[in-house]
C-alpha positions in Angstrom: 13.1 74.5 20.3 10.9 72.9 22.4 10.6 73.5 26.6 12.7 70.5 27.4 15.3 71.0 25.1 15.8 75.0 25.9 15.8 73.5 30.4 18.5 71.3 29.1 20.5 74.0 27.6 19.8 76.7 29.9 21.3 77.9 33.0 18.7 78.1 36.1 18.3 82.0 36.9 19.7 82.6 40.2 20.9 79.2 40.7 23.3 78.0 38.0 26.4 77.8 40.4 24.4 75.8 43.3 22.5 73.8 40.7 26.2 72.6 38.7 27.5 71.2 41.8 24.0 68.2 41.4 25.5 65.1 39.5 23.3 62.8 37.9 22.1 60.1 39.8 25.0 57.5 41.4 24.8 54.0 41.1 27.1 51.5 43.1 26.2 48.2 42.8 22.9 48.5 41.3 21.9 50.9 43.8 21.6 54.3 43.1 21.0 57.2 44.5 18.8 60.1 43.8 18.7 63.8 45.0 15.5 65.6 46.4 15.1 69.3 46.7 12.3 70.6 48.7 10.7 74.2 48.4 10.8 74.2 52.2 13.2 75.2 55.2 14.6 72.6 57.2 12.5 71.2 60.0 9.6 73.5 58.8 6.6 71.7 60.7 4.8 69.5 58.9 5.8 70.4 55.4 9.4 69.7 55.8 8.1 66.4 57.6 6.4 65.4 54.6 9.4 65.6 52.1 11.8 63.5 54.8 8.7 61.0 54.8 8.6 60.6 51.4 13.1 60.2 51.2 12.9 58.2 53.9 10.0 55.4 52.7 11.2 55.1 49.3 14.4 54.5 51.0 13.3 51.6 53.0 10.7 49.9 50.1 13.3 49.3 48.0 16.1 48.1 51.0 18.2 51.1 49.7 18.4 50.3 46.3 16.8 53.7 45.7 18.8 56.0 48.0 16.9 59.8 48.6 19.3 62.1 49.6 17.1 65.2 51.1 18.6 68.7 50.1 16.4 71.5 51.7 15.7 75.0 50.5 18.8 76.6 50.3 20.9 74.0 50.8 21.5 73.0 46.7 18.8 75.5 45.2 16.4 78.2 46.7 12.7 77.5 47.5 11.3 78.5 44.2 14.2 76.8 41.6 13.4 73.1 42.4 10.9 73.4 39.4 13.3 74.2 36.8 16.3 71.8 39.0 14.2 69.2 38.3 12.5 69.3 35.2 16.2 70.4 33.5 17.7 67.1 35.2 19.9 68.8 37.4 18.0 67.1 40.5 16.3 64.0 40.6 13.0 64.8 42.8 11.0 67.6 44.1 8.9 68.3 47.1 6.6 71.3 47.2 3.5 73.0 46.4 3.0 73.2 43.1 1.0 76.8 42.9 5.0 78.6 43.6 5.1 77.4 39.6 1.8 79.2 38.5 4.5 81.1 36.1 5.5 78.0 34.6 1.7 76.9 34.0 -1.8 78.2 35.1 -2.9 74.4 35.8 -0.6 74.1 38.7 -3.2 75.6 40.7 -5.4 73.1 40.6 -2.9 70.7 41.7 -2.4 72.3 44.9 -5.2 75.0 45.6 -7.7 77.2 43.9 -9.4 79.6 46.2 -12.9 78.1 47.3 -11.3 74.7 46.1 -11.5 71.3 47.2 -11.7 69.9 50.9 -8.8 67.1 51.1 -11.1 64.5 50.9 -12.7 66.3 47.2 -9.3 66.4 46.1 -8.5 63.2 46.5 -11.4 61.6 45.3 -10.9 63.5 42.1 -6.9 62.9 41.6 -7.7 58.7 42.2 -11.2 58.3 40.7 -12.0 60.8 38.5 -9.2 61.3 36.0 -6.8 63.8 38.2 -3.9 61.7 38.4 -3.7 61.6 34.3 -4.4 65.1 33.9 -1.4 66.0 36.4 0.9 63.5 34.1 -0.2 65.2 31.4 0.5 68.6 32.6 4.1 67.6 34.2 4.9 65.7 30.6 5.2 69.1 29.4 8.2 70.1 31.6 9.6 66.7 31.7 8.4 65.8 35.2 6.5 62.9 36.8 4.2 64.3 39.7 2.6 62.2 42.6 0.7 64.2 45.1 2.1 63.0 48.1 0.5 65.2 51.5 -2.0 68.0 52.1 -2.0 69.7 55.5 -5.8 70.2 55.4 -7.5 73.3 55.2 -5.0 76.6 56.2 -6.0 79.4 57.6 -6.6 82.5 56.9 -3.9 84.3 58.2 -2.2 86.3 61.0 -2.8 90.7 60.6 -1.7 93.6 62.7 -5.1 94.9 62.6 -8.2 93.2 62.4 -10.3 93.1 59.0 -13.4 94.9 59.0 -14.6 95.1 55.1 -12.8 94.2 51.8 -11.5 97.9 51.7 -9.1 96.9 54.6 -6.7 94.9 51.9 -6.4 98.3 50.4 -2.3 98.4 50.6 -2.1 95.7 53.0 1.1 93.9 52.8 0.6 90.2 52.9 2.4 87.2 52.3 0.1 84.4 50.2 1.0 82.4 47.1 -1.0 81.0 44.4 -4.3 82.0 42.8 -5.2 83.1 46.8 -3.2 85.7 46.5 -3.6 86.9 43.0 -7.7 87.7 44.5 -5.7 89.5 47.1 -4.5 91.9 44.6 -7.3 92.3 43.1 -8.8 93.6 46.6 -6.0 96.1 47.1 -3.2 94.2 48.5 0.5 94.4 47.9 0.7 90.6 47.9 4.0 89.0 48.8 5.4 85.5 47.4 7.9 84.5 50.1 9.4 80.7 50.7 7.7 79.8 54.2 11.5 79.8 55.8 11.6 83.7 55.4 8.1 84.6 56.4 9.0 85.2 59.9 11.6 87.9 59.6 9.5 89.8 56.8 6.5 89.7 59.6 9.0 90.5 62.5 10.4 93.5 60.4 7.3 95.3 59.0 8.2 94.2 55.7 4.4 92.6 55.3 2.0 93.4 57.9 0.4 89.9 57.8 0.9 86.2 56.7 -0.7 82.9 55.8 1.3 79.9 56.7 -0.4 77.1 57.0 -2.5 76.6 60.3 -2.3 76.2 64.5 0.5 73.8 64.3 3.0 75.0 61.8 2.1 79.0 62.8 2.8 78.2 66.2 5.9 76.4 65.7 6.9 79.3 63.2 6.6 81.3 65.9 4.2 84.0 64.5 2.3 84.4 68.1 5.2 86.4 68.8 4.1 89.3 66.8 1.0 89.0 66.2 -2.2 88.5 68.6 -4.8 88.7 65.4 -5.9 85.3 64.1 -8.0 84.1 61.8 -8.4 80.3 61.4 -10.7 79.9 58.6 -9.5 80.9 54.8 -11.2 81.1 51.8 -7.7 80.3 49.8 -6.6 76.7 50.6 -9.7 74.8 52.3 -7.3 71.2 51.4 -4.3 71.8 49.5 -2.1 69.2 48.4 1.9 68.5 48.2 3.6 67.0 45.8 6.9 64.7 45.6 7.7 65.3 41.1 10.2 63.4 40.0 12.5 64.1 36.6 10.5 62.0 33.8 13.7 61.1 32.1 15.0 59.6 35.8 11.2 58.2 36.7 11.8 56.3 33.1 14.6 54.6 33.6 13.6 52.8 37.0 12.3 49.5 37.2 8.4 49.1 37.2 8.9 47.8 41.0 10.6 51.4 41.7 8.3 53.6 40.2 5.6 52.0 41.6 7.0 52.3 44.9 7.4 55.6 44.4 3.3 56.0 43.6 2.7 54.0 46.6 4.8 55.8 49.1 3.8 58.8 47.7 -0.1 58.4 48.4 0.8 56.7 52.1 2.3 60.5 52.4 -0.6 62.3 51.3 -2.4 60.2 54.1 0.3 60.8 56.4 0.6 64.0 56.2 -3.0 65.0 56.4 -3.7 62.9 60.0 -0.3 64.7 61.2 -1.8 68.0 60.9 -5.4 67.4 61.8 -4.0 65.4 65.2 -1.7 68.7 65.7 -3.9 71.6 64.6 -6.7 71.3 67.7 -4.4 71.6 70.4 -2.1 74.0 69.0 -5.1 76.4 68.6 -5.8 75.6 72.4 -2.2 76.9 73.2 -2.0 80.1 70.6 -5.4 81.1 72.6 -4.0 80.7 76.1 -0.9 82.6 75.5 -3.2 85.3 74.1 -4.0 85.0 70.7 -7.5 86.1 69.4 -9.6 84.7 67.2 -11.4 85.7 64.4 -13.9 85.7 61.2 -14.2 87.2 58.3 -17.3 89.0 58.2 -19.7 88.1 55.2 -19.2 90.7 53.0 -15.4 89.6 53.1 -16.5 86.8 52.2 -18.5 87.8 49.4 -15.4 89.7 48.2 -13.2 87.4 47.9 -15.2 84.8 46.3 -16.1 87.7 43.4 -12.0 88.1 43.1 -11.7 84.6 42.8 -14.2 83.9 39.6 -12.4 87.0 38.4 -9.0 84.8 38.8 -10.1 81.7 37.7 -11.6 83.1 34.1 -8.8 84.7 33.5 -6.6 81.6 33.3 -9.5 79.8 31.0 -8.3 80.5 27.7 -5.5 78.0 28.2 -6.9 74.7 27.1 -5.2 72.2 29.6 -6.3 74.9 32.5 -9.7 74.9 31.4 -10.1 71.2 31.0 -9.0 70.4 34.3 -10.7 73.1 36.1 -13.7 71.4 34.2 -12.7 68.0 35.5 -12.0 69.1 39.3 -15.5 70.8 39.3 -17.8 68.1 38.4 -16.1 65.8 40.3 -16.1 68.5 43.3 -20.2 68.9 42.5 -20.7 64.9 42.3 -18.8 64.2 45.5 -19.7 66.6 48.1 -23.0 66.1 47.2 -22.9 63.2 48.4 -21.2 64.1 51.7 -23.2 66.9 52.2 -26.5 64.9 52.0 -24.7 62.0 54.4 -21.8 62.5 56.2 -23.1 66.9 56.4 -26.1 65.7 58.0 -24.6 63.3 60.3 -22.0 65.8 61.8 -24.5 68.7 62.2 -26.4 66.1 64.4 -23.9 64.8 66.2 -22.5 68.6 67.2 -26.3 69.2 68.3 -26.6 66.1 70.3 -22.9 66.2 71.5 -21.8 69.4 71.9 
């Protein structure tokens, strides 16, 4: 039996009895109306921002012949279920970050964030130039999905602690909340590593049930509200440096649309990567500003850290290289990577290390 036949006649785990009460997608008149889950909280900053951008664009585009009906974590199916809602047909559309799915395929990281990855504007550059965007259809083909990245919130940062991090040994038994392949090197270093939808991170923080969390960055911390625990900040991350968002729609559902509607959904979906990306670098500065005046301190990694957790991560990324869609796409977001930045480096690099001399 083959992975989309066993989704279609499979329950969810955990979620069969929110999942039953999605119909397939209404129609009225030639309109028609289509569900989207989201792997995040309601009114999580940013992030949740994003997904209602995304409902709320392909809405208007097609003068509400498309109808997206937002459903947030929890409200249909948890945080980590829109994957299999949506890939068995029991939801229309996804929003999220595609690295909570690393169980359902290696490769997912790459779509969102390896650690010492792509900047936002690497990642781009590879998913519209260099061969990305069929390499993520190919990978969501499997699972019956049709992905779009749609947002990034630039790089995140590296997390809030309850003590400050002197050497690598100090992730020895350190609970911390991070996702993906970032927090897989975490392990590696010691860590009892945490996988918790952003909408529950708070409480786990608040209670001792982690002693330190990545979120995101300045912005969506603040607004999380982390500063109220924690006075221990680092802003700089080796885990995420640009990762991306994605709005996946069901391939069956993306199928039937007109060519008009899908390509409105492409189109919105890459004026929401943009949109999303300006949102949090216009937000992230002054937030920082704020976070240090009511007395948050702020932090680096020392090298050695550094040097740690970039060993961890080669260790991480062999280890998924057997698969041969992993390997070809880590292939393809590295020479891309390598071609691009050089060019960045050698022009726009230069150009901002000048200008932070002369300027200040």
């Amino acid at each position: 039996m083959d992975r989309r036949s066993f989704l279609k006649n499979t329950a969810i785990g955990g979620s069969t009895a929110a999942a039953a009460t999605l119909a397939a997608p209404a129609y009225a008149q030639g309109r028609r109306t289509l569900t989207l889950v989201t792997t995040w909280g309601r009114g999580l900053a940013g992030v949740h921002d994003s997904a209602q951008y995304c409902a709320d664009m392909i809405t208007a585009a097609t003068d509400g012949a498309l109808t997206v009906e937002l459903k947030a974590a929890g409200e249909l199916v948890g945080a980590f279920e829109v994957f299999d809602a949506v890939s068995s047909g029991q939801a229309d559309m996804y929003h999220g970050v595609d690295y909570y799915f690393l169980n359902q395929h290696p490769a997912y990281a790459l779509f969102s964030q390896i650690p010492f990855g792509m900047t936002p504007q690497e990642m781009n550059t590879w998913y519209y130039s260099d061969g990305g965007m069929e390499l993520n259809h190919e990978l969501g083909a499997l699972f019956n999905l049709k992905p779009f990245l749609s947002g990034n919130t630039g790089a995140q940062a590296g997390g809030w602690f309850s003590r400050r991090i002197e050497s690598a040994e100090d992730f020895n038994g350190l609970k911390f909340r991070m996702p993906g392949q970032g927090g897989q090197v975490l392990s590696k270093l010691g860590a009892s590593v945490q996988n918790l939808p952003g909408a529950e991170v708070y409480q786990a923080l608040a209670s001792g049930a982690i002693d330190g969390t990545e979120w995101i960055g300045p912005w969506a911390d603040e607004k999380a509200g982390f500063q109220e625990i924690s006075k221990i900040y680092y802003p700089a991350g080796f885990h995420e440096p640009g990762p991306a968002l994605t709005l996946t729609t069901n391939l069956d559902v993306f199928n039937e649309l007109s060519a008009s509607h899908q390509t409105i959904i492409e189109t919105v979906c890459a004026a929401s990567n943009m949109n999303t990306l300006s949102m949090f670098l216009s937000e992230n500065a002054a937030a920082l500003e704020r976070l240090q005046s009511a007395g948050v301190e702020l932090h680096e990694f020392p090298d050695d850290v550094w040097d740690a957790f970039y060993a961890a991560s080669q260790e991480v990324i062999e280890e998924s290289m057997g698969d041969d869609l992993y390997r070809r796409t880590y292939e393809s977001a590295m020479a891309s990577q390598e071609s691009s930045s050089k060019w960045v480096n050698d022009s726009s690099g230069v150009f901002m290390k000048q200008r932070q001399r002369i300027l200040g």
